[in-house]
C-alpha positions as a printed NumPy array, in Angstrom:
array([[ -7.815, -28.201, -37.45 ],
       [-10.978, -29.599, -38.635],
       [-13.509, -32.067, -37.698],
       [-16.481, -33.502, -39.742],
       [-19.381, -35.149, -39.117],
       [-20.69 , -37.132, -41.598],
       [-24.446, -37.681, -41.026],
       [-27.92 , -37.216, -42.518],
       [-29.586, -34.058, -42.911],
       [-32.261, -34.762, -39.571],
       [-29.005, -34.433, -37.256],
       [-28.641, -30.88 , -37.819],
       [-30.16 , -29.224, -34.785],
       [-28.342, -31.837, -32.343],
       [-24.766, -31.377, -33.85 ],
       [-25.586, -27.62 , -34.152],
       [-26.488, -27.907, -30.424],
       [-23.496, -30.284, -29.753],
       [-20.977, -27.952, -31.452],
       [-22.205, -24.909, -29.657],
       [-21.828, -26.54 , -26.003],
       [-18.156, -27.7  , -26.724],
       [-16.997, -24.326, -27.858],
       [-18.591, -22.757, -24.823],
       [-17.571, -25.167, -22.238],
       [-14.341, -24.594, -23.462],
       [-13.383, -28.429, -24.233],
       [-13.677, -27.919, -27.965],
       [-10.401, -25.32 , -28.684],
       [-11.332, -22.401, -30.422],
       [ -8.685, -23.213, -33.461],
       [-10.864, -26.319, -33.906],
       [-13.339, -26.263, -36.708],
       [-16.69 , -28.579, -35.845],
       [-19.055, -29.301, -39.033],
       [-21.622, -31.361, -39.864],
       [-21.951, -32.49 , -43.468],
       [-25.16 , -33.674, -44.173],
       [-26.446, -36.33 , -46.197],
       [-29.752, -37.431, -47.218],
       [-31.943, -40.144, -46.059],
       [-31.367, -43.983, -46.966],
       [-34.686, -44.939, -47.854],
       [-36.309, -48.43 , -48.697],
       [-38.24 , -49.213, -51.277],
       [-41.675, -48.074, -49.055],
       [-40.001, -44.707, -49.187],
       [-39.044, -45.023, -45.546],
       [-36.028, -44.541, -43.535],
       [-33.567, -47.1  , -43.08 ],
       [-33.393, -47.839, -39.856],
       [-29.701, -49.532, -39.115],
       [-30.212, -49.919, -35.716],
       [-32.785, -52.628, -36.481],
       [-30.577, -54.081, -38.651],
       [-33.028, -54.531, -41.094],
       [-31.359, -52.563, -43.982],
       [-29.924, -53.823, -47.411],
       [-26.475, -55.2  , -46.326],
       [-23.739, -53.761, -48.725],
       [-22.207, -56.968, -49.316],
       [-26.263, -58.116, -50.755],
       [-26.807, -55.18 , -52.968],
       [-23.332, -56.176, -54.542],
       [-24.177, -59.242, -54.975],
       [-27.778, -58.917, -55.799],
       [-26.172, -56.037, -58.838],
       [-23.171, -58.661, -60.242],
       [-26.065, -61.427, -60.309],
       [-27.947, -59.093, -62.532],
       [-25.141, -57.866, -65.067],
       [-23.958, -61.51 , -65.7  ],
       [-27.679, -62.277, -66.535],
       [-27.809, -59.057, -68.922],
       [-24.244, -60.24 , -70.173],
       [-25.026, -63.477, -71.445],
       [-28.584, -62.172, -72.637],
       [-26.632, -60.241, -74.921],
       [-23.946, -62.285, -75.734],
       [-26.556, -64.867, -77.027],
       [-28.809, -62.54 , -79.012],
       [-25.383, -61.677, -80.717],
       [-24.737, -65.302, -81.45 ],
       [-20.935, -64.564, -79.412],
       [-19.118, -67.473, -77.399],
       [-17.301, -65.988, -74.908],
       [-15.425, -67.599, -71.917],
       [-16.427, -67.291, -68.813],
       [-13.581, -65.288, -67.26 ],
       [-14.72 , -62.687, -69.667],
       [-18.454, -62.85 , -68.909],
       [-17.326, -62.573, -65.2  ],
       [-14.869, -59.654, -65.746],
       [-17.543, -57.9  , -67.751],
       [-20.11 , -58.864, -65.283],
       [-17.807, -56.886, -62.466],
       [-17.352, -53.769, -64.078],
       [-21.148, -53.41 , -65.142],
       [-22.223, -54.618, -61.761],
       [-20.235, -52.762, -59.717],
       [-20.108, -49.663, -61.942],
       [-23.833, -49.47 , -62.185],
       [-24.472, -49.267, -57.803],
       [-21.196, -46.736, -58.395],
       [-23.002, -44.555, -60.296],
       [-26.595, -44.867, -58.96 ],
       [-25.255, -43.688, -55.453],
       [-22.559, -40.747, -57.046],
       [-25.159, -39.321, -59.577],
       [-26.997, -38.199, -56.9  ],
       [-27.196, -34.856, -54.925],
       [-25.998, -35.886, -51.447],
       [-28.242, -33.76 , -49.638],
       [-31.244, -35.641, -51.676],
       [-33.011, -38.496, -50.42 ],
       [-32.878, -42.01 , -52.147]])
């Protein structure tokens, strides 16, 4: 039996701490395995933390669009410096895989303990 807790890095001590008390108070079992995986910090583009309790943070469904606004621009850049006339169900589906792919990648290619 395991249990994570997925959090950033700065929570350390306090799950540490929380961890510790539930074993010893006896209401964690002892065939129960607590651990905190950390993560690093969110930041904004000041370099500060996100702070998603204020709930002033880049919402998911923004950044998403914000990325497939961005690839169909770069799409039909391309497709006109090429001289290519292309439908727009392809410059769409195009547009969604580069999009999409690209905030894939920026958030897997890096270490998850480091900040970004």
């Amino acid at each position: 039996n395991r249990i994570l807790y997925v959090t950033d890095a700065g929570q350390a001590l306090h799950f540490e701490q929380v961890f510790s008390i539930g074993k010893l108070s006896g209401l964690v079992p002892p065939d129960v395995s607590l651990e905190h995986v950390p993560f690093g910090l969110v930041q904004g583009e000041d370099g500060k933390k996100f702070k998603t309790r204020s709930g002033e943070t880049v919402k998911l469904v923004d950044l998403l669009t914000e990325a497939l606004r961005r690839a169909r621009e770069d799409v039909k850049k391309r497709l006109e410096a090429e001289g290519r006339d292309e439908t727009d169900e392809f410059v769409e589906s195009v547009s969604a895989a580069v999009g999409i792919g690209a905030v894939k990648y920026a958030d897997l290619a890096m270490n998850r303990q480091s900040n970004y």
